[in-house]
py3Dmol code that shows the C-alpha trace and the ligand (Angstrom):
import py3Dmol

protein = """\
ATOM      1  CA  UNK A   1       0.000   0.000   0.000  1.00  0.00           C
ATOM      2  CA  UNK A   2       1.107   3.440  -0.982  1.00  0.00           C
ATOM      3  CA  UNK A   3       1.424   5.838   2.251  1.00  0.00           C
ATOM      4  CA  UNK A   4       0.423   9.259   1.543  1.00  0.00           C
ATOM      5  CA  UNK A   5       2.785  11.800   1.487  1.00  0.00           C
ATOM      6  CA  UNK A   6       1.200  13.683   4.135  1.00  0.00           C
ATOM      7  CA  UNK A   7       1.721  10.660   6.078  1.00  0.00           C
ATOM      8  CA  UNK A   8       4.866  10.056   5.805  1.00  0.00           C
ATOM      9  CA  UNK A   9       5.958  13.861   6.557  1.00  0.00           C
ATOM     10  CA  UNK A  10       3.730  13.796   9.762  1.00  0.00           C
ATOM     11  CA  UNK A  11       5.890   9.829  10.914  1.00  0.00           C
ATOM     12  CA  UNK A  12       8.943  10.585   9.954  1.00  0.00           C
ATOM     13  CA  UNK A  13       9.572  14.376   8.597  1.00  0.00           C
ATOM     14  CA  UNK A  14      12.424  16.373  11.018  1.00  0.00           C
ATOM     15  CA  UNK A  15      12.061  19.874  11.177  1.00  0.00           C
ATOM     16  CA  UNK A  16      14.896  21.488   8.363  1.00  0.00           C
ATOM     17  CA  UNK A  17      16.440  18.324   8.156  1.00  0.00           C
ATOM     18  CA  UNK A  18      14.612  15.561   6.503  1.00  0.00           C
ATOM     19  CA  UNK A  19      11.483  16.252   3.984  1.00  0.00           C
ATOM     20  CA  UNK A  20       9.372  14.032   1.769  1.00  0.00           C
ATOM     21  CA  UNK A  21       8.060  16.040  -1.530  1.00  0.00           C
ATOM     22  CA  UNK A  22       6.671  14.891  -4.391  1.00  0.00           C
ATOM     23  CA  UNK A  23       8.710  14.789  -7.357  1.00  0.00           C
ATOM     24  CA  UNK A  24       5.785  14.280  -9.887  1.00  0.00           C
ATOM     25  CA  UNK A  25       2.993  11.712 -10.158  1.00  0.00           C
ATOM     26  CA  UNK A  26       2.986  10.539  -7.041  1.00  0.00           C
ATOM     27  CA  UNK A  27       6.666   9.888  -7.178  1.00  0.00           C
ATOM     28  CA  UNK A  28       8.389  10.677  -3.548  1.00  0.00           C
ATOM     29  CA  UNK A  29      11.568  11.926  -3.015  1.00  0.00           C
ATOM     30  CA  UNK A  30      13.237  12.822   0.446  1.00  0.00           C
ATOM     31  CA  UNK A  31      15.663  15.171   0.788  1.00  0.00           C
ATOM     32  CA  UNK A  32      18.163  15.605   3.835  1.00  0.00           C
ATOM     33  CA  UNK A  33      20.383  19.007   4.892  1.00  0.00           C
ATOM     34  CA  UNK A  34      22.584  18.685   7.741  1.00  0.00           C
ATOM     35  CA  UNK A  35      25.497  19.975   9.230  1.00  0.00           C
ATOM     36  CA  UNK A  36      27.871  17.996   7.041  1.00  0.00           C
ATOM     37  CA  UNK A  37      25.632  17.553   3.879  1.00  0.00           C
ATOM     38  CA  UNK A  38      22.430  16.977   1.580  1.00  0.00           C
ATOM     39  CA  UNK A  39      21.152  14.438  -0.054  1.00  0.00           C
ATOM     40  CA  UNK A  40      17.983  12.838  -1.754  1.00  0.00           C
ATOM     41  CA  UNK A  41      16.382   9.511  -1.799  1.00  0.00           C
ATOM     42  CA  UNK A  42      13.718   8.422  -4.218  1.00  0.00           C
ATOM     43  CA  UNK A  43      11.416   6.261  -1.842  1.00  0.00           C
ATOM     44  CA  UNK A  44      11.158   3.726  -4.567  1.00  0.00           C
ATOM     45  CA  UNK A  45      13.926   1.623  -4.640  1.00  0.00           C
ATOM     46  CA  UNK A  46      15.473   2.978  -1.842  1.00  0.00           C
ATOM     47  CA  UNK A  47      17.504   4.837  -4.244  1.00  0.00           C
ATOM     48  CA  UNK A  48      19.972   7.256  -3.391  1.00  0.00           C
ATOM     49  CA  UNK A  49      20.008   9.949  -6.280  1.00  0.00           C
ATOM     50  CA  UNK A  50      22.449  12.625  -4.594  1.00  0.00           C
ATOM     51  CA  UNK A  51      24.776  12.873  -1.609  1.00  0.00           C
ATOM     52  CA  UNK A  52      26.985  16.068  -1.384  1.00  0.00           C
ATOM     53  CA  UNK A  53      29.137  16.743   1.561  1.00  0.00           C
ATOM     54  CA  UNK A  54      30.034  20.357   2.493  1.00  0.00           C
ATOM     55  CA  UNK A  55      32.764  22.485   0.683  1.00  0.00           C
ATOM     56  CA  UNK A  56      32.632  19.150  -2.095  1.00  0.00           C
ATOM     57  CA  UNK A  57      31.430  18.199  -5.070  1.00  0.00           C
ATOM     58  CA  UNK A  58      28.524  15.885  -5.361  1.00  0.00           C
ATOM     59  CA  UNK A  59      30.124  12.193  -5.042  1.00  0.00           C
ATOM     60  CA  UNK A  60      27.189  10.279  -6.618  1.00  0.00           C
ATOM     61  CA  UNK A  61      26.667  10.731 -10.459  1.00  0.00           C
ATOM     62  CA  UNK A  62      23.020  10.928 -11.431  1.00  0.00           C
ATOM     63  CA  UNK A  63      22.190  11.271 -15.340  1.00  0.00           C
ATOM     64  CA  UNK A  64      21.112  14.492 -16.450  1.00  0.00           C
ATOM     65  CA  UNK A  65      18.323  12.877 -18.551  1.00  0.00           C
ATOM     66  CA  UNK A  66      16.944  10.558 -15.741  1.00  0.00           C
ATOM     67  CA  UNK A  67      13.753   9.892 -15.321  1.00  0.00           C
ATOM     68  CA  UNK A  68      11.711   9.341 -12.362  1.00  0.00           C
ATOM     69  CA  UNK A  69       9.136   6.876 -13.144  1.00  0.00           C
ATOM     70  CA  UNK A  70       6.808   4.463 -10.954  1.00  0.00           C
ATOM     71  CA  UNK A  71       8.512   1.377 -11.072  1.00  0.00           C
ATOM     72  CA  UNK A  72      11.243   2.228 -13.559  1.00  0.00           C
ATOM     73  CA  UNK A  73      15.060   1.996 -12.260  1.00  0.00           C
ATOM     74  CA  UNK A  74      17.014   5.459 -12.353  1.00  0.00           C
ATOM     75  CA  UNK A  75      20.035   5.908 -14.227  1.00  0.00           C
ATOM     76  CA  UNK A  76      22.585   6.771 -11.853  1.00  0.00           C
ATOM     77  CA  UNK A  77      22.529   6.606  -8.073  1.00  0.00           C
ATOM     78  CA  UNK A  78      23.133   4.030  -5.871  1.00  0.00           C
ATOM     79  CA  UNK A  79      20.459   1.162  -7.217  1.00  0.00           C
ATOM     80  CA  UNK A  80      19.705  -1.393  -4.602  1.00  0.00           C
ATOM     81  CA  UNK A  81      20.291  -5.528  -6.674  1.00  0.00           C
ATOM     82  CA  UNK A  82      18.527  -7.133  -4.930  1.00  0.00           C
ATOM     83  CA  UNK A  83      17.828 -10.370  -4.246  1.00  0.00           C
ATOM     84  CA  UNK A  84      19.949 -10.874  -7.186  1.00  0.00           C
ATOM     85  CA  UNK A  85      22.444  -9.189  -9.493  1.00  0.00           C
ATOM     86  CA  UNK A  86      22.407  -9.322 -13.245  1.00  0.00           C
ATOM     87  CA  UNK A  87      20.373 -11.499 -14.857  1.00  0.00           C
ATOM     88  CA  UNK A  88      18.322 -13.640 -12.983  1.00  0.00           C
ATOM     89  CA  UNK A  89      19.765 -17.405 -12.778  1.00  0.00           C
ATOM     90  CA  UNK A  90      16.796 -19.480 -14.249  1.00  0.00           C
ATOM     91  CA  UNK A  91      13.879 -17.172 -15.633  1.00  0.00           C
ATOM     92  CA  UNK A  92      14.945 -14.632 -18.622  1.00  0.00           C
ATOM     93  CA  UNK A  93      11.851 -12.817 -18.616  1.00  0.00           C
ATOM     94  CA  UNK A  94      12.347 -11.660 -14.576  1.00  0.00           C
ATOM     95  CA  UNK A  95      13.883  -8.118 -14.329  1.00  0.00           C
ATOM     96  CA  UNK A  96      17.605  -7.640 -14.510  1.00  0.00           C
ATOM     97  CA  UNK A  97      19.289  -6.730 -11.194  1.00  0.00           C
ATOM     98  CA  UNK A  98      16.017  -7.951  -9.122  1.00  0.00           C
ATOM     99  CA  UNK A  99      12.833  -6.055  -8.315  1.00  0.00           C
ATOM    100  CA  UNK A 100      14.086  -3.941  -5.401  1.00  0.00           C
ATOM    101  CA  UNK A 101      15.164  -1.360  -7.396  1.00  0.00           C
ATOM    102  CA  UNK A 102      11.561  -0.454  -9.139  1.00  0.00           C
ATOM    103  CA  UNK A 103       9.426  -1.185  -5.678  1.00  0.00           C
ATOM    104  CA  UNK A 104       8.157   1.092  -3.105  1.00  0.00           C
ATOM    105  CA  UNK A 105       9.990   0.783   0.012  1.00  0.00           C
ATOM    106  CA  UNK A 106       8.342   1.763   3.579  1.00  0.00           C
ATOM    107  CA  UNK A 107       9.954   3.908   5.881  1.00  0.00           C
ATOM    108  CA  UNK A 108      10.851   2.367   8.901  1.00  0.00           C
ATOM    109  CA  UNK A 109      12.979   5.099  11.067  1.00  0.00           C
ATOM    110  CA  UNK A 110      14.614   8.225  10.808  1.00  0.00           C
ATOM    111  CA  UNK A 111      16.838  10.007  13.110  1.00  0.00           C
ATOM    112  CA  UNK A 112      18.830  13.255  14.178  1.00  0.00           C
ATOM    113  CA  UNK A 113      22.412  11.856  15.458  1.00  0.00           C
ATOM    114  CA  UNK A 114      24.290  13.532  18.099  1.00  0.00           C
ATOM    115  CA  UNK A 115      27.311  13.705  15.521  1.00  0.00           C
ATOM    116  CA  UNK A 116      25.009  15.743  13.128  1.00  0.00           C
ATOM    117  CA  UNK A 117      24.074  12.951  10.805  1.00  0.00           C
ATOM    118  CA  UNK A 118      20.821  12.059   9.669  1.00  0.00           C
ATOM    119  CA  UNK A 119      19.841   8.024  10.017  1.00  0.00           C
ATOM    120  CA  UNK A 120      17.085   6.645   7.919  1.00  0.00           C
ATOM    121  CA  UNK A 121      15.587   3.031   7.314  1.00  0.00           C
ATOM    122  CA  UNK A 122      13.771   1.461   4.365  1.00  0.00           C
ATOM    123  CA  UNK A 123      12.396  -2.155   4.510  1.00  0.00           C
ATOM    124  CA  UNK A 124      10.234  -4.015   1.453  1.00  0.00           C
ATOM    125  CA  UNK A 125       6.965  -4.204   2.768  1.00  0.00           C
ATOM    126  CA  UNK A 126       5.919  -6.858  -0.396  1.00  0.00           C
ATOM    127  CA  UNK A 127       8.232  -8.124  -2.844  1.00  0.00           C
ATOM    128  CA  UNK A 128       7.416  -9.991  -5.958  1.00  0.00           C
ATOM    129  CA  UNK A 129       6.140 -12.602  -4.409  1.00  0.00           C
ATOM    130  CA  UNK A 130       5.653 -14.595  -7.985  1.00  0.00           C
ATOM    131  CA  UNK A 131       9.425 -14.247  -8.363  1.00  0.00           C
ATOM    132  CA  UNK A 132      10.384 -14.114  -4.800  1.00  0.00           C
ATOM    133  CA  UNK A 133       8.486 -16.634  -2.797  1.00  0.00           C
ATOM    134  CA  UNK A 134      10.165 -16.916   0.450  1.00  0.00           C
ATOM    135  CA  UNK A 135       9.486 -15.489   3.637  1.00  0.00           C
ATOM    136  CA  UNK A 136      13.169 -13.016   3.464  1.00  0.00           C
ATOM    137  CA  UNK A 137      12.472  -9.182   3.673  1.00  0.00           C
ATOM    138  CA  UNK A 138      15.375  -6.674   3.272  1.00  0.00           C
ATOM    139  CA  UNK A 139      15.902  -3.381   5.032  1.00  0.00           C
ATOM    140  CA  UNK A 140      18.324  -0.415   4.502  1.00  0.00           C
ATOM    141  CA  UNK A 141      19.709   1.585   6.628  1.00  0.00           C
ATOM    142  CA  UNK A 142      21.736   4.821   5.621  1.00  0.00           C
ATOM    143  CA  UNK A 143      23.610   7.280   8.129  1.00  0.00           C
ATOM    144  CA  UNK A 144      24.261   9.996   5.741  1.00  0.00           C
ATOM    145  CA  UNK A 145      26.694  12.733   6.575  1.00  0.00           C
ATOM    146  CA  UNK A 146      30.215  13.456   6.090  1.00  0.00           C
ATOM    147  CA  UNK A 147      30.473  10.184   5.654  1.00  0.00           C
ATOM    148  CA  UNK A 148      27.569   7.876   3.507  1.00  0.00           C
ATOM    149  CA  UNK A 149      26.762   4.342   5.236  1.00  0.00           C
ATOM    150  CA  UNK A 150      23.807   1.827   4.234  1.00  0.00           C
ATOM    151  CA  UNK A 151      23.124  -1.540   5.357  1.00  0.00           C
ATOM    152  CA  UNK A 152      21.737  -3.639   3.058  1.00  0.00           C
ATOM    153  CA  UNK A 153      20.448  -6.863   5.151  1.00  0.00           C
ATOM    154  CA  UNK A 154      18.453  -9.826   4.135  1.00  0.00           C
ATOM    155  CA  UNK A 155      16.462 -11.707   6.920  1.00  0.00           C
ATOM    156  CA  UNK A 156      16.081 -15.828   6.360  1.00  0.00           C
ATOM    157  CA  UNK A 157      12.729 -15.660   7.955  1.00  0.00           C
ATOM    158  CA  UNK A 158      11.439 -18.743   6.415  1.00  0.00           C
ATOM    159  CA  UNK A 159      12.316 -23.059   6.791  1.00  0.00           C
ATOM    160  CA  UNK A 160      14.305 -23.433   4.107  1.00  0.00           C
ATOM    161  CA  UNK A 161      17.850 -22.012   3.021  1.00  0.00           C
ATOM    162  CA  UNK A 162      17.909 -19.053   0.157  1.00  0.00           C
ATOM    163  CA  UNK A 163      20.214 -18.054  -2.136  1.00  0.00           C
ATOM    164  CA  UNK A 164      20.497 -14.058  -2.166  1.00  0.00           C
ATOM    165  CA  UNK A 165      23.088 -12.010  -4.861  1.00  0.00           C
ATOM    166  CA  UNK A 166      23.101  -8.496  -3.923  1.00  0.00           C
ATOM    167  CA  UNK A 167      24.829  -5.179  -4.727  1.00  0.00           C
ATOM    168  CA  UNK A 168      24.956  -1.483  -4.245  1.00  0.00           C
ATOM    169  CA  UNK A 169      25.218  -0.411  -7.633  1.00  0.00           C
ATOM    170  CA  UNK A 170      26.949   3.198  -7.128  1.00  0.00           C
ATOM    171  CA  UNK A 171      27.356   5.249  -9.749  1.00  0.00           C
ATOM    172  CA  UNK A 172      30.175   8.014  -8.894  1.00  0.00           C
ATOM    173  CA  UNK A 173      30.936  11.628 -10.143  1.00  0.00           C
ATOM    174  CA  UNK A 174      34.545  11.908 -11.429  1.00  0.00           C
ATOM    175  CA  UNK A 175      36.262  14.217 -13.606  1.00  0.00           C
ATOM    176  CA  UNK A 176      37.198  12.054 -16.539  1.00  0.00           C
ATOM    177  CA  UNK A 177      37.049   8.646 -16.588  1.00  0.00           C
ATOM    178  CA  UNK A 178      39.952   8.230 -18.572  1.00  0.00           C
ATOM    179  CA  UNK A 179      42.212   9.493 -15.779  1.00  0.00           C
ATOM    180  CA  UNK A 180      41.072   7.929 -12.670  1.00  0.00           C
ATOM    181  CA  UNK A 181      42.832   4.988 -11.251  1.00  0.00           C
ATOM    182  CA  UNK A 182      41.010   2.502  -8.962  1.00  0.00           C
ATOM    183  CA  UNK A 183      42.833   0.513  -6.683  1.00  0.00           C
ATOM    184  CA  UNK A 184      42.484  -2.007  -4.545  1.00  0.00           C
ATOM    185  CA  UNK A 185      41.998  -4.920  -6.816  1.00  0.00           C
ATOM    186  CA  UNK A 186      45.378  -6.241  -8.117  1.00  0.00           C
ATOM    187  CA  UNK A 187      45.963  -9.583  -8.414  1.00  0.00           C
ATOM    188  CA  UNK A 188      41.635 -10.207  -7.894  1.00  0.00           C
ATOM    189  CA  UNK A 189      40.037 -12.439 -10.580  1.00  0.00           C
ATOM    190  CA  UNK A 190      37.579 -11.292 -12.467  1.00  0.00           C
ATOM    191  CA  UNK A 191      35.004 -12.560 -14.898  1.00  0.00           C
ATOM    192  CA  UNK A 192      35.119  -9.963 -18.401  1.00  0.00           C
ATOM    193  CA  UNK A 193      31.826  -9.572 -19.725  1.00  0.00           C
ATOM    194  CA  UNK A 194      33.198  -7.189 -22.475  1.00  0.00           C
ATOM    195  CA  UNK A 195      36.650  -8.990 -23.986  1.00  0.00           C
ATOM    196  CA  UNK A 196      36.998 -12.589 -25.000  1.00  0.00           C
ATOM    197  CA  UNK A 197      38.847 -13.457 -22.281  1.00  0.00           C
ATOM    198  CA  UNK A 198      36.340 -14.782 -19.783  1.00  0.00           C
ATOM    199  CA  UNK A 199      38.691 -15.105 -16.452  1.00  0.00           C
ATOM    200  CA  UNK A 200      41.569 -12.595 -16.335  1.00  0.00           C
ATOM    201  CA  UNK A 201      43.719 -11.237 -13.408  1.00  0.00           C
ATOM    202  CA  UNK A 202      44.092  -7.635 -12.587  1.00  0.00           C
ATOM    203  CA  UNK A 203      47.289  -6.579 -12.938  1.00  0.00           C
ATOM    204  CA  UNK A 204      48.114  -3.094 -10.993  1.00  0.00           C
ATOM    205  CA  UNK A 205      45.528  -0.641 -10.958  1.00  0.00           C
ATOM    206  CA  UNK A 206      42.083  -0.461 -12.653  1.00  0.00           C
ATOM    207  CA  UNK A 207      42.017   2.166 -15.836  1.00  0.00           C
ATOM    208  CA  UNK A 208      39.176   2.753 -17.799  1.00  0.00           C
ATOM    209  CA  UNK A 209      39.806   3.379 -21.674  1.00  0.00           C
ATOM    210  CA  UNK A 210      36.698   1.658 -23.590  1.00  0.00           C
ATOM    211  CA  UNK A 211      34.012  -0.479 -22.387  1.00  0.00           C
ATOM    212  CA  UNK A 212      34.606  -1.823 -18.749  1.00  0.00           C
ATOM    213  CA  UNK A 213      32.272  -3.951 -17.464  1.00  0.00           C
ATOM    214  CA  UNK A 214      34.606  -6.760 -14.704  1.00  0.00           C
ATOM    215  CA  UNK A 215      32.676  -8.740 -11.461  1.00  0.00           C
ATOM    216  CA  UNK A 216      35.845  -9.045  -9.597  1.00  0.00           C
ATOM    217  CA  UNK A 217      35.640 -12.059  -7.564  1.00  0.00           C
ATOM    218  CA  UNK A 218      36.566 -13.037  -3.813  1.00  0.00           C
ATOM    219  CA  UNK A 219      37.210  -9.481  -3.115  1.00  0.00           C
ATOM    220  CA  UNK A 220      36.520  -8.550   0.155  1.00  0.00           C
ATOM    221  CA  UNK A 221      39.174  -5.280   0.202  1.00  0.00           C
ATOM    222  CA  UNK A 222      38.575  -1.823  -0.054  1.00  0.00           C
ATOM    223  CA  UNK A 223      38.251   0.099  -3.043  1.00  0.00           C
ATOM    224  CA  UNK A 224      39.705   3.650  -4.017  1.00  0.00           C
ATOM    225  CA  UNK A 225      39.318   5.944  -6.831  1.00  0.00           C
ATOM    226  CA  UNK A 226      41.891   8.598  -7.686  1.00  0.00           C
ATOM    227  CA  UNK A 227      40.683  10.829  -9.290  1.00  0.00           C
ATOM    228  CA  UNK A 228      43.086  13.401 -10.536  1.00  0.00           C
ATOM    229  CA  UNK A 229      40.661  15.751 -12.149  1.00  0.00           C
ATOM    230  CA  UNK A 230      38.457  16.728  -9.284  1.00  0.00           C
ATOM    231  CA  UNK A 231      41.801  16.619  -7.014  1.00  0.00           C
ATOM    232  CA  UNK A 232      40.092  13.588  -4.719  1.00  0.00           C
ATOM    233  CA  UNK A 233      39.711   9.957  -3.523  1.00  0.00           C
ATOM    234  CA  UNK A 234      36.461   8.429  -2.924  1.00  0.00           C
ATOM    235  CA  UNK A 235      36.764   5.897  -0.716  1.00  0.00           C
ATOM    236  CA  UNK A 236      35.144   2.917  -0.738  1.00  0.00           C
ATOM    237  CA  UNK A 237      34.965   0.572   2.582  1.00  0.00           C
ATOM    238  CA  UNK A 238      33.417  -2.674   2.763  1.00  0.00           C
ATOM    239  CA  UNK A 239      31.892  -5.655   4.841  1.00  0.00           C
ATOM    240  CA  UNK A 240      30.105  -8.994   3.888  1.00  0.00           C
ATOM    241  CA  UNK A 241      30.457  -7.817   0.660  1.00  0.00           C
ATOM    242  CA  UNK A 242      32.801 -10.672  -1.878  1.00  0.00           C
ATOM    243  CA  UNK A 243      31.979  -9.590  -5.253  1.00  0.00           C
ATOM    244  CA  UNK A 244      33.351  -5.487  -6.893  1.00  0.00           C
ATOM    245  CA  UNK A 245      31.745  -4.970  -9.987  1.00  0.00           C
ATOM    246  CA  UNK A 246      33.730  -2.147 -12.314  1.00  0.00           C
ATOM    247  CA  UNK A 247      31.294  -0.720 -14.901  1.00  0.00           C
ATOM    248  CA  UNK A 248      31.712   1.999 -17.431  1.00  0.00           C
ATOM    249  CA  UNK A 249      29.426   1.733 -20.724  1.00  0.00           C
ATOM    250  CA  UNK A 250      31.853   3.856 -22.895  1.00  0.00           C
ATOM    251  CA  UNK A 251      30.465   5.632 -25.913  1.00  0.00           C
ATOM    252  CA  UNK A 252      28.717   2.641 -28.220  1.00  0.00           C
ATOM    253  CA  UNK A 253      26.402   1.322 -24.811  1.00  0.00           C
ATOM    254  CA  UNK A 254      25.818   5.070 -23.877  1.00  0.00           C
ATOM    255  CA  UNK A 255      24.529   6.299 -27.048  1.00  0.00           C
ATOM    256  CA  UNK A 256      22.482   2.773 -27.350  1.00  0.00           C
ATOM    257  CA  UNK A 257      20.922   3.446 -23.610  1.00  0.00           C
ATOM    258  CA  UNK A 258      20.125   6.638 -24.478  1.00  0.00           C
ATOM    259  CA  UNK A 259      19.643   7.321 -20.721  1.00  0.00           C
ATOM    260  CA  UNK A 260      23.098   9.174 -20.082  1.00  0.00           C
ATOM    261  CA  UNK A 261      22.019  12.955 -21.996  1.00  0.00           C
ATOM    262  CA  UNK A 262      24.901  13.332 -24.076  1.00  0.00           C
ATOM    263  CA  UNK A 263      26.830  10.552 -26.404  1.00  0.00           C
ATOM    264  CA  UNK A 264      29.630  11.605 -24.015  1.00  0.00           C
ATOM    265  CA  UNK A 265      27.670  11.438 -20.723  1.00  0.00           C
ATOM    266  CA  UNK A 266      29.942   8.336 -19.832  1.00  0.00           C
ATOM    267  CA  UNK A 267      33.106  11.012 -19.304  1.00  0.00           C
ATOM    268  CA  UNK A 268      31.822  11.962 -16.065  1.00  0.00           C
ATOM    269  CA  UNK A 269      30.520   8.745 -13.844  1.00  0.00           C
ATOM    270  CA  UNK A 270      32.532   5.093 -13.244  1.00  0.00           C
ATOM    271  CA  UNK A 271      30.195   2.279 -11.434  1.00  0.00           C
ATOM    272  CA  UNK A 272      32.429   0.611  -8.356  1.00  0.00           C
ATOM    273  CA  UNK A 273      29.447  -2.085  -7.075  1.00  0.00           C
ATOM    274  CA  UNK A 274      29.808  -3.708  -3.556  1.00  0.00           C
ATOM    275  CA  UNK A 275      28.806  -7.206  -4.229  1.00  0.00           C
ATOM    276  CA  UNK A 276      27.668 -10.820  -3.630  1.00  0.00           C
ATOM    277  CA  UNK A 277      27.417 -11.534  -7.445  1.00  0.00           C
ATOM    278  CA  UNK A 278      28.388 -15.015  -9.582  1.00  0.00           C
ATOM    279  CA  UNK A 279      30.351 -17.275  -7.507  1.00  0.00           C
ATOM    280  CA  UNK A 280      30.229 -15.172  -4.149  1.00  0.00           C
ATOM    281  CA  UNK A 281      26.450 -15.647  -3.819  1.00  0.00           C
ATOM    282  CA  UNK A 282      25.222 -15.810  -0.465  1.00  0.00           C
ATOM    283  CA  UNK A 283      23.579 -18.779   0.838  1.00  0.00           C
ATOM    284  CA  UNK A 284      21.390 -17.976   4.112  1.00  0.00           C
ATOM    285  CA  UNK A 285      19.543 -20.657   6.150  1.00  0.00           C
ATOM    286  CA  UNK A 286      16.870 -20.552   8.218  1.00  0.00           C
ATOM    287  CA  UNK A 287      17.417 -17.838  10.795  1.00  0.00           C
ATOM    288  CA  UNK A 288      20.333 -16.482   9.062  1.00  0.00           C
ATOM    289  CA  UNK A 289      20.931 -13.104   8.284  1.00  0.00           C
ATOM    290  CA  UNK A 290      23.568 -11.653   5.798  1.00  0.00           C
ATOM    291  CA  UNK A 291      24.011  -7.950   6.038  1.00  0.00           C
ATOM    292  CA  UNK A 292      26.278  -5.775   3.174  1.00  0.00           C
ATOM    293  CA  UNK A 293      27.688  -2.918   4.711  1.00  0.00           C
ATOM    294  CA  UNK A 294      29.688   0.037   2.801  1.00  0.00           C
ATOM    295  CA  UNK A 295      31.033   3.257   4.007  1.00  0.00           C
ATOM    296  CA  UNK A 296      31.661   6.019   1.305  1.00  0.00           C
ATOM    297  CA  UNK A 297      34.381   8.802   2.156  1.00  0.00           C
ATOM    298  CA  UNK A 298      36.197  11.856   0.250  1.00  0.00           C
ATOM    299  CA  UNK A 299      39.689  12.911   0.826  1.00  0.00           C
ATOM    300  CA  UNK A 300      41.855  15.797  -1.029  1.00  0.00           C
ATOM    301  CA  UNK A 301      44.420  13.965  -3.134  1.00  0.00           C
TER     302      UNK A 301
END
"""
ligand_1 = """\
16
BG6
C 26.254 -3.477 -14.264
C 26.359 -4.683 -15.152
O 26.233 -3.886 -12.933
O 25.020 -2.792 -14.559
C 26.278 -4.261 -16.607
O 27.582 -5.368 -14.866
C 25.002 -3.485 -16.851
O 26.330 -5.416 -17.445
C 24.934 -2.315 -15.874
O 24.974 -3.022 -18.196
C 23.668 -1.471 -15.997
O 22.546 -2.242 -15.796
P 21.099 -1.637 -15.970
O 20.166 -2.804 -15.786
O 20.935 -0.609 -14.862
O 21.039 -1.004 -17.323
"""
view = py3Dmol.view(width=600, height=400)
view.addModel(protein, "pdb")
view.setStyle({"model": 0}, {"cartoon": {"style": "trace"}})
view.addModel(ligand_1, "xyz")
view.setStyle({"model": 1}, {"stick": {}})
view.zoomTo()
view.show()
């Protein structure tokens, strides 16, 4: 059941800091300023569209073109996979990436934190139950200020044991893709879905100079991008997370999505996915529950 805006603002508003608006059609969008930040969250999806620390530049790339649709993902952002990544194992005709990126979410919590930070928590009220028929909900929970947390974490609620892939799909701002590095993978396997060799190693650092699209394997480091341009690193910490997928569509996929504005709208983002994807899928029995954690961070280079 859709809760009414008005609802929602009278639960869980705070005063100046968090709001609930809607973006058009019914579509709801929360937006957070606090002493080290703002940010927005479309409630669908659980979707993180923006998060911009003080004095910085926004660290999440959203598409200038993107569209804000009831039950259509959004280009850019964090997406929530969920309860698997990619292509679904058996049926071809279930959505890419899972359904928790296109559903409404409920609100379960916010809160004002004495550091200045701003908590929030989502949880899937219904899933898909014709695709999804066990009893596993999933919740997120963000802390968003200097830093950006979320918690992605599935519940085994039901007799028998699940098999859950997940990921937080980020899509980050950088000055020009062609002159970041991203570290933290060397020597990781990694299944190419672009060039013909299936397994590879990575050798040294990560640079992106046509179409990259890598699930690094058994990776449980974490991941930084240099980013030379905009004079920063973005940090990436992890937990419970196996899987890094590296994604840039370069300029054939871009033009073909047509979702990135200009035929050169790739320039300006690179995907770095926390993971439980391919081989690293998570197997949860009864009782069990499997929580992927990330922390994002900026420092001057
Ligand atoms: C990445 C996949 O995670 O997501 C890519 O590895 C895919 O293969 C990309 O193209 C975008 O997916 P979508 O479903 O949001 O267009």
């Amino acid at each position: 059941m859709n809760t009414p805006l008005v609802t929602l603002s009278k639960r869980f508003a705070i005063t100046r800091e968090l709001t609930f608006r809607d973006a058009g059609d019914g579509f709801i969008v929360i937006d957070i300023l606090n002493a080290h930040c703002s940010a927005s969250i479309a409630l669908q999806g659980a979707h993180l569209m923006r998060w911009q620390p003080k004095a910085e530049q926004p660290v999440i790339w959203m598409s200038p073109v993107a569209k804000l649709a009831q039950a259509k993902s959004i280009r850019g952002g964090v997406p929530v996979c969920w309860p698997w990544f990619g292509a679904h194992a058996t049926e071809s005709s279930f959505p890419g990436h899972g359904f928790a990126r296109t559903v409404l979410w409920d609100v379960v919590n916010t809160k004002k934190l004495e550091d200045g930070s701003t908590s929030i928590s989502f949880r899937i009220a219904d899933g898909v139950k014709e695709q999804w028929p066990y009893h596993a909900p999933v919740e997120m929970e963000m802390i968003i200020g200097k830093t950006l947390e979320m918690e992605l974490t599935t519940k085994n609620q039901g007799s028998e044991t699940i098999t859950v892939g997940d990921a937080l799909h980020t899509y980050f701002c950088v000055g020009d893709v062609r002159n970041i590095e991203i570290r933290g993978l060397d020597g990781c396997e990694y299944i190419d879905k672009v060039g013909k060799e299936k397994r590879t190693k990575q050798d040294g650092v990560i640079t992106v100079d046509a179409e990259v699209d890598r699930i690094y394997l058994d990776q449980g480091q974490d991941v930084v991008i240099e980013d030379p341009d905009m004079q920063r690193r973005i940090c990436i910490e992890k937990r419970n997370s196996h899987s890094t997928i590296v994604w840039n569509p370069w300029i054939d996929k871009c033009k073909k999505m047509g979702d990135f504005g200009a035929d050169d709208g790739y320039l300006d983002m690179v995907c770095v996915e926390s993971a439980n994807a391919d081989e690293d899928l998570v197997q949860l029995a009864p009782c069990q529950a499997h929580s992927l954690w990330v922390r994002y961070s900026v420092e001057k280079q």
